[in-house]
C-alpha positions in Angstrom: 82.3 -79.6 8.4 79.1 -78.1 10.5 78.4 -74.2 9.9 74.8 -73.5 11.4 73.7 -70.3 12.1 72.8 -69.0 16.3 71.5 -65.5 15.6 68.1 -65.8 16.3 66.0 -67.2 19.5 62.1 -68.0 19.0 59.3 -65.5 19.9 57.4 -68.4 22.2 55.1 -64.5 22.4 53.9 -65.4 18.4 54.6 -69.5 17.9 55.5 -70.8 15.2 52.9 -72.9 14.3 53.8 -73.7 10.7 57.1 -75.3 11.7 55.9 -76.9 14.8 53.2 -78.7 12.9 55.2 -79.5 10.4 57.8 -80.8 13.1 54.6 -82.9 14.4 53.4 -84.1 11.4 57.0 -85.8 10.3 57.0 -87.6 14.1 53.8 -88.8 13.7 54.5 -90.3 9.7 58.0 -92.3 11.4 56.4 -93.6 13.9 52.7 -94.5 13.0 53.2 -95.2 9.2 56.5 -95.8 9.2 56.9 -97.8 12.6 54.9 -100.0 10.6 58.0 -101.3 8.3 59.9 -103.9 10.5 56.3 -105.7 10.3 56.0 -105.3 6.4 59.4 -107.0 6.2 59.1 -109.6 8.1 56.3 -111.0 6.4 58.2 -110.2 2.5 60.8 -112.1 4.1 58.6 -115.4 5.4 57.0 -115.2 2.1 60.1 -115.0 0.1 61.3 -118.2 2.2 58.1 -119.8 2.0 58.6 -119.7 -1.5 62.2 -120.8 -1.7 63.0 -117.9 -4.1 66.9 -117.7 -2.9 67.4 -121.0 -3.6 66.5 -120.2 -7.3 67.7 -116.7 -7.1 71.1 -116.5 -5.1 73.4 -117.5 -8.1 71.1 -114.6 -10.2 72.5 -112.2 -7.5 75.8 -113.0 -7.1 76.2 -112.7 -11.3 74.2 -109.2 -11.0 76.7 -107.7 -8.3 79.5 -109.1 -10.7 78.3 -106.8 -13.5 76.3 -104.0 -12.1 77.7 -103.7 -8.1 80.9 -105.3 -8.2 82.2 -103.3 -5.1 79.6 -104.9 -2.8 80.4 -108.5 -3.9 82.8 -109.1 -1.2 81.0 -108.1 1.2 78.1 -110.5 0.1 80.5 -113.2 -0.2 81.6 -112.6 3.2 78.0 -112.4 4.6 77.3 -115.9 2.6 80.2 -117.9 4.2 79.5 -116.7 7.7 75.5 -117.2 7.4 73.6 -117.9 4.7 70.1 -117.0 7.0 70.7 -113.5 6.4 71.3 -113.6 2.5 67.7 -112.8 1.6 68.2 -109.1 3.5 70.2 -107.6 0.4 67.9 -109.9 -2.3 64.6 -108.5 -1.0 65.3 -104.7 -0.5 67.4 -104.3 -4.1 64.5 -103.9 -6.2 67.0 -103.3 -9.0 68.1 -106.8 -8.9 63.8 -107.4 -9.6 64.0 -105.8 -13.1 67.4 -107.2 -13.5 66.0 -110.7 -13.4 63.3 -110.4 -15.6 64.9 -109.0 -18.5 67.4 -111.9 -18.1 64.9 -114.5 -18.0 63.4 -112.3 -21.3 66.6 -112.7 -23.0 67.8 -116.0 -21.9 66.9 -119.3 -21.7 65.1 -120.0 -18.5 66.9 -123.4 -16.8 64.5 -126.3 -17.0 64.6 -126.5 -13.1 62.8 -123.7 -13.0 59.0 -123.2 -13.6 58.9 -119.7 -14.6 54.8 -119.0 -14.2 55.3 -120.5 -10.7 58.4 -117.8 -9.9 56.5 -114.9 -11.3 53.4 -116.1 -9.1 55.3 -116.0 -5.6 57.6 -113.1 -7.4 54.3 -111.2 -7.6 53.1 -111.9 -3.8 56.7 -111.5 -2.7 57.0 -108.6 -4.2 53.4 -107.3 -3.5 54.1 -107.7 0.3 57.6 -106.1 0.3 56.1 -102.5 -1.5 54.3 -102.1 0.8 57.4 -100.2 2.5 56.8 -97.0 3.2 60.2 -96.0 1.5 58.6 -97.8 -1.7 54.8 -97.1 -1.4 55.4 -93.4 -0.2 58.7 -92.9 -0.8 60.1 -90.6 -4.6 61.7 -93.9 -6.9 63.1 -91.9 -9.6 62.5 -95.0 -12.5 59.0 -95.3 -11.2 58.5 -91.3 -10.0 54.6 -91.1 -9.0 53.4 -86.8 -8.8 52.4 -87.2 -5.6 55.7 -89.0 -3.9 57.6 -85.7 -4.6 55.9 -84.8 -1.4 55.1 -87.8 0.1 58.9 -88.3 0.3 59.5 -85.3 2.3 57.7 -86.9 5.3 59.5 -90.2 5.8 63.1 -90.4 7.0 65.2 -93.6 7.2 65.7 -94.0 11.2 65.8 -92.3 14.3 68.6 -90.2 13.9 67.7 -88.6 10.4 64.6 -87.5 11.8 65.7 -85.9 14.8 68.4 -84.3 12.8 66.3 -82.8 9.9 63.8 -82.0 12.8 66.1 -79.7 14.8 67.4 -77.9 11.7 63.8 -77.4 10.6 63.2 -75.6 13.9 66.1 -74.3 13.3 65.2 -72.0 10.4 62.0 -72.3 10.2 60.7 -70.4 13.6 62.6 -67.2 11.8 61.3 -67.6 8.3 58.2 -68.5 9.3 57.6 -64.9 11.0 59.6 -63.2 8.3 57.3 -64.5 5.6 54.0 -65.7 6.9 53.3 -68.3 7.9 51.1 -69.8 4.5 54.2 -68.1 2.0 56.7 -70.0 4.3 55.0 -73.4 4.0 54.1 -73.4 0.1 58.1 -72.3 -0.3 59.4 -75.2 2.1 57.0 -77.6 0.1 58.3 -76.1 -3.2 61.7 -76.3 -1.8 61.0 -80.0 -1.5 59.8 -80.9 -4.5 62.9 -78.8 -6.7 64.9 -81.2 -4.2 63.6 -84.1 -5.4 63.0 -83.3 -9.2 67.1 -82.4 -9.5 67.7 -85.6 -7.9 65.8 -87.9 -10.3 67.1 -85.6 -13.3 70.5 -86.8 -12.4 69.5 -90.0 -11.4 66.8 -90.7 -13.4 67.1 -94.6 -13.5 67.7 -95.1 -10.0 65.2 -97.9 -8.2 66.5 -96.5 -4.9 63.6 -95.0 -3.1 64.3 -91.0 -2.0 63.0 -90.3 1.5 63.5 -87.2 4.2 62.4 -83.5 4.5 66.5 -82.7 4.3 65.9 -80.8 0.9 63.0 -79.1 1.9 65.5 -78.2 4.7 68.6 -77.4 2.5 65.8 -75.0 1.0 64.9 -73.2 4.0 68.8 -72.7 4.6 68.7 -70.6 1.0 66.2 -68.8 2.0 67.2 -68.2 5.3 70.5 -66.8 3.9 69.0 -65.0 0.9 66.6 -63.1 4.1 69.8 -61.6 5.7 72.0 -61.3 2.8 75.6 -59.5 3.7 74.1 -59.1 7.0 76.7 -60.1 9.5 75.0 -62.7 11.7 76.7 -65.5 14.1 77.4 -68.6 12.6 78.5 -72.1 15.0 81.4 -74.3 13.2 82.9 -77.4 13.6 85.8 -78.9 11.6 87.0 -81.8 12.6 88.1 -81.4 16.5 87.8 -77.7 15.9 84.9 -75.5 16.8 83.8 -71.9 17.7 81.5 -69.0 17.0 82.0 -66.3 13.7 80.0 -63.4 12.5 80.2 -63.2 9.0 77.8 -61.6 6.0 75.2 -64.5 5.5 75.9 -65.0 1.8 79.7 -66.2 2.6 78.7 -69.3 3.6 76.3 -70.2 0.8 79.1 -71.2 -1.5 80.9 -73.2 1.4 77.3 -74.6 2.2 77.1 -75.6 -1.5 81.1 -76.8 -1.9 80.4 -79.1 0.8 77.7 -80.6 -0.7 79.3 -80.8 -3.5 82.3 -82.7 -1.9 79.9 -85.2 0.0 79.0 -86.2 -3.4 82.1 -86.8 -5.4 84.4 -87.6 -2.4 82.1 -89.4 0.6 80.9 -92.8 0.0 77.3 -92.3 1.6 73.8 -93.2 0.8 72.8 -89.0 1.5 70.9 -87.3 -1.5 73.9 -84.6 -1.7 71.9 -83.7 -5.5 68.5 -82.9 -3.8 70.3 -81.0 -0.4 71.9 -79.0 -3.7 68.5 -78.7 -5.5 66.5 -77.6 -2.2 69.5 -75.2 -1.8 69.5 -73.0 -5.1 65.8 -73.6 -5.3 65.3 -71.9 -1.6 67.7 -69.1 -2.6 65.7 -68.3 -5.8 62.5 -68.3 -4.4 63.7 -65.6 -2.0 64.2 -63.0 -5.1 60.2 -61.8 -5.6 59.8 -61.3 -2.5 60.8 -58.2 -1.8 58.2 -56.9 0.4 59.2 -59.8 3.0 62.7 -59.1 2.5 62.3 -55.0 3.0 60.0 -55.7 6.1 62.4 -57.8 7.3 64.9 -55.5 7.4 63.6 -53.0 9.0 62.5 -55.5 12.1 66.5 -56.4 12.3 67.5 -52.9 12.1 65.2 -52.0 14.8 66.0 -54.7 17.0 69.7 -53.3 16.3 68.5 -50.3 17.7 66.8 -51.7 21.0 69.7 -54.3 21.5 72.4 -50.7 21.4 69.8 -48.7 23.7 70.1 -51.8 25.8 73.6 -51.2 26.1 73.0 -47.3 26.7 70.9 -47.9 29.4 73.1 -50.4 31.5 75.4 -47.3 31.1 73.1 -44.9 32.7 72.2 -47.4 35.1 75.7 -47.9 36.3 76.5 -44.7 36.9 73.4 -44.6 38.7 74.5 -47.3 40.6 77.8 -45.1 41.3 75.7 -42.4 42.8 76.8 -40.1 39.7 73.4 -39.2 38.6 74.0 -36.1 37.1 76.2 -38.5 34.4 73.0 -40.8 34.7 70.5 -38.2 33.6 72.5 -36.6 31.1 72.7 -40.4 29.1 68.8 -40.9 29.9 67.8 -37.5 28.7 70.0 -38.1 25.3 67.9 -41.6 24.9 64.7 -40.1 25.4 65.8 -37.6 22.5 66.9 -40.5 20.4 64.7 -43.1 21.0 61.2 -41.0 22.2 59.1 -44.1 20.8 60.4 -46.1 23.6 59.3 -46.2 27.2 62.4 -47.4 28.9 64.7 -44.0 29.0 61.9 -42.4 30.1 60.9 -44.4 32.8 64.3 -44.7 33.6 64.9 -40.4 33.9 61.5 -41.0 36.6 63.6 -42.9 38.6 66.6 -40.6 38.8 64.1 -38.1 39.8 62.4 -39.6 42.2 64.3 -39.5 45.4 63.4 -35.4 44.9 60.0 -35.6 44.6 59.7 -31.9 46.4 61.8 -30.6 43.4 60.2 -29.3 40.0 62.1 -31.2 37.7 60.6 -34.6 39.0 57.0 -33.4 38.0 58.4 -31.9 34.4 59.8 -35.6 33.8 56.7 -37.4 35.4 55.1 -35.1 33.0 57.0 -35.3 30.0 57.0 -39.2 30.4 52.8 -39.4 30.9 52.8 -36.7 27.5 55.1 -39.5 25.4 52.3 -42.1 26.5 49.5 -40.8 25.6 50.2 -39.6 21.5 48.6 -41.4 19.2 51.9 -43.2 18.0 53.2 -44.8 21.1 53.0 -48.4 21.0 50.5 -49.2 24.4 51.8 -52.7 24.7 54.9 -51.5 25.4 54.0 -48.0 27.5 51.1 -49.0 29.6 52.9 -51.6 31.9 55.9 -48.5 32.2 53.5 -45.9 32.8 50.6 -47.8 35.0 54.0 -48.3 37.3 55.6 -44.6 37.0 51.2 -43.5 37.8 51.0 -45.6 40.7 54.2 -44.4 42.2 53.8 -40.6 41.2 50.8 -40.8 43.1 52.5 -42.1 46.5 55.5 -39.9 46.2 53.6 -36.7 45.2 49.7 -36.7 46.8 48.9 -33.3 45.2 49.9 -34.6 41.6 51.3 -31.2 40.2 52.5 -32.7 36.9 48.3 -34.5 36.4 46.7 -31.0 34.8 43.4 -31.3 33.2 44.2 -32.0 30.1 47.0 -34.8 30.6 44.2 -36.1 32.9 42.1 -36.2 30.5 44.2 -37.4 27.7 45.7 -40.6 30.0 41.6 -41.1 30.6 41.4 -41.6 27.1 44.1 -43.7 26.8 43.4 -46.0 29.5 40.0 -46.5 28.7 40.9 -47.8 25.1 43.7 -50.0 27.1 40.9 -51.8 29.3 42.0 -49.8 32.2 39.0 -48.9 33.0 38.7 -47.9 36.6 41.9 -45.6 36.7 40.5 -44.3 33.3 37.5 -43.0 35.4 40.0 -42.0 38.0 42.1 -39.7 36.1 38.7 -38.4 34.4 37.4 -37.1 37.7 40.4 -35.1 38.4 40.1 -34.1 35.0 36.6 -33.2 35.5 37.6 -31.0 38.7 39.8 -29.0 36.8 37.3 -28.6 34.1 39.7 -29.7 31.2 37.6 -29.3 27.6 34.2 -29.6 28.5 33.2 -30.9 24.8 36.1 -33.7 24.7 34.8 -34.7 28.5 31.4 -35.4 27.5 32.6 -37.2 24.3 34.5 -39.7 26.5 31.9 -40.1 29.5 29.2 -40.9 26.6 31.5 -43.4 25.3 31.7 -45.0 29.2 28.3 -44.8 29.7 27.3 -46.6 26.5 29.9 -49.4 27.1 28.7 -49.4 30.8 25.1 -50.1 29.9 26.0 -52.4 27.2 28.1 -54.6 29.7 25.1 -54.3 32.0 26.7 -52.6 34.8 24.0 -50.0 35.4 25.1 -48.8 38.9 28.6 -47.6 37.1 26.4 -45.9 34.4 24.8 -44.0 36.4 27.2 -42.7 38.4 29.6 -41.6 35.0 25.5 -39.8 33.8 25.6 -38.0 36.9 29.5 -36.2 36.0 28.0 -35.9 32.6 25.1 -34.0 33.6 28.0 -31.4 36.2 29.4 -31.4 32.9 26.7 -29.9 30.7 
């Protein structure tokens, strides 16, 4: 069973650099630290030859799968009577069988055929070669747990495809949390995420020699989260059962417990080498971390229920603009007036009543909208990123359609000066000031802004445009 969530896309605008590096930083471990292991083994292996350990050791084995593994003893039979070559693979990496061995030899007498300061000798070089595996040096043993391997672990992944795989659902999630919570709070919680992974897993499994490796709890962690950020928010969900797939909105929670019931099951029912403990761990450990922090959570909110907002006036306006389209533009103008009462924060309805107006530019109510549109820019609230591109279009065109400008008095003139110059539109900032000027718009407010021009002017060393702004200040006074 696969239930991954679609609702968001990234904002390639603010990159997630958090995640990306972190996506980086795990590539870079496989392949360069990691890519190292074939190597590593090779040489354990010559040296465990070179030594003739599995002469002395195979019967040693074969009696410790008998006790401690016996559903794997067939299979190692099997293996032996086809090719005895490859029966050092399962002696060298079952570093269980190493403790095994000793405390037998401790117990029992040691054959005579055997010279047990030699053994532990090539044991020791054997065994001093082989750890060097990154799964052993860097890699979270839970017998032999080091501090620093509970994040060590989280970089190293046991082939191609558990990389890939824990990559894409680390992207996945992370791009949104990472702009929900910042990018340092998101890191510290997929780290601690990690590390509650790993410290349920050796609690349950605290005698285990099998090494832990892979960010997948630090993932399962960033799912909690992710879920605990939209809460009963219904969001779209991808699932796969078996041959069956499809798309579902449902409340985000819903499928924590099926998240967690099928980890769960993968650990009672599959037989399977996955950490299903520390994708549990990473899990509640994500979810709980979520709780304080409330500020994130209440900020994030309100983004989604604004981008509700723009994604129905998105709708509202293809309305408008099909009955545009249908040539019923009283219908059109009635929809586009209504948005610009609902929404006035946002440029688009506005911008879009201009261009129902415009094919009448002779008539008044084209200059009341042009005017009404260039008043909604220039307040104090509205968001210049997103107005300026909307008006510096509706300006240019206003212009062309209507030389004598009726709706550009003094005071809007003035006011869209203002407003362009703090934009970095400089040059039609001194353009709307002189018509501003001509129709002698607040005096006091005109010389404030053509001292501010002038200063900048001189201060980017453009003396010939400073001089010419001095002499309008001087008409002016």
């Amino acid at each position: 069973m696969l239930i991954i969530p679609i609702q968001d896309k990234p904002d390639w605008s603010r990159p997630p650099l958090v995640t990306l590096g972190l996506i980086l930083l795990n590539i870079l471990v496989f392949v360069f630290y990691q890519g190292k292991d074939p190597e590593v083994a090779e040489q354990a292996a010559e040296i465990y030859h070179q030594h003739q350990l599995l002469e002395i050791e195979r019967p040693y084995y074969e009696q410790y799968l008998k006790e401690q593994a016996p559903d794997r003893l067939p299979q190692w039979r099997e293996m032996k009577a086809q090719d005895s070559r490859w029966l050092a693979w399962p002696i060298i990496y079952e570093r269980q069988f190493d403790h095994y061995l000793r405390d037998l030899w401790e117990s029992e007498a040691v054959p005579a055929e055997i010279d047990l300061a030699q053994w532990r000798a090539h044991r020791a070089e054997f065994e001093q070669q082989r750890n060097q595996l990154s799964s052993i040096e860097a890699g979270l043993t839970p017998a032999e747990a080091k501090p620093l391997t509970f994040l060590t672990s989280q970089f190293l992944h046991g082939g191609w495809g558990h990389l890939l795989g824990n990559m894409a659902f680390l992207f996945l999630f992370g791009f949104t949390l990472e702009t929900a919570l910042g990018a340092w709070r998101y890191l510290s919680m997929y780290l601690v995420a990690g590390v509650a992974a790993n410290a349920l897993h050796l609690g349950l499994n605290p005698s285990s020699m099998a090494p832990l490796v892979g960010a997948s709890g630090a993932i399962s962690g960033l799912m909690g989260m992710y879920l605990a950020l939209y809460r009963l928010r219904r969001i779209r969900f991808f699932y796969s059962v078996i041959f069956f797939f499809g798309e579902l909105r449902a409340p985000a929670l819903v499928v924590f417990p099926l998240w967690l019931v099928k980890e769960l099951y993968g650990h009672f029912f599959v037989d399977s080498n996955t950490a299903y403990w520390a994708h549990i761990g990473g899990l509640l450990a994500g979810a709980a971390m979520m709780l304080p922090a409330q500020k994130s959570l209440k900020h994030f909110t309100r983004r989604l229920d604004q981008t509700d907002q723009r994604d129905q006036l998105t709708e509202s306006l293809k309305q408008a603009e099909l009955a545009m389209a249908r040539l019923d533009f009283d219908r059109g103008r009635a929809l586009a007036r209504k948005l610009c009462r609902d929404h006035p924060e946002d440029p688009r309805p506005w911008h879009l009543l201009f261009d129902l107006y415009k094919s009448q530019p002779q008539q008044k109510p084209f200059h009341q909208e042009t005017f009404n549109l260039l008043k909604q820019f220039v307040q104090p609230e509205s968001d210049s990123n997103e107005w300026l591109p909307h008006t510096l279009e509706v300006l240019h065109e206003y212009e062309q359609l209507a030389p004598g400008a009726p709706a550009l008095t003094g005071p809007l003139s003035l006011a869209l000066a203002n407003k362009l110059w703090r934009n970095g539109e400089w040059p039609l900032a001194e353009h709307h000031l002189e018509r501003a000027l001509k129709k002698r718009a607040h005096p006091e407010r005109s010389r404030q802004l053509l001292a501010r021009m002038i200063a900048q002017y001189q201060q980017r060393q453009q003396p010939e445009k400073a001089e010419k702004l001095a002499g309008w200040l001087k008409q002016v006074s």
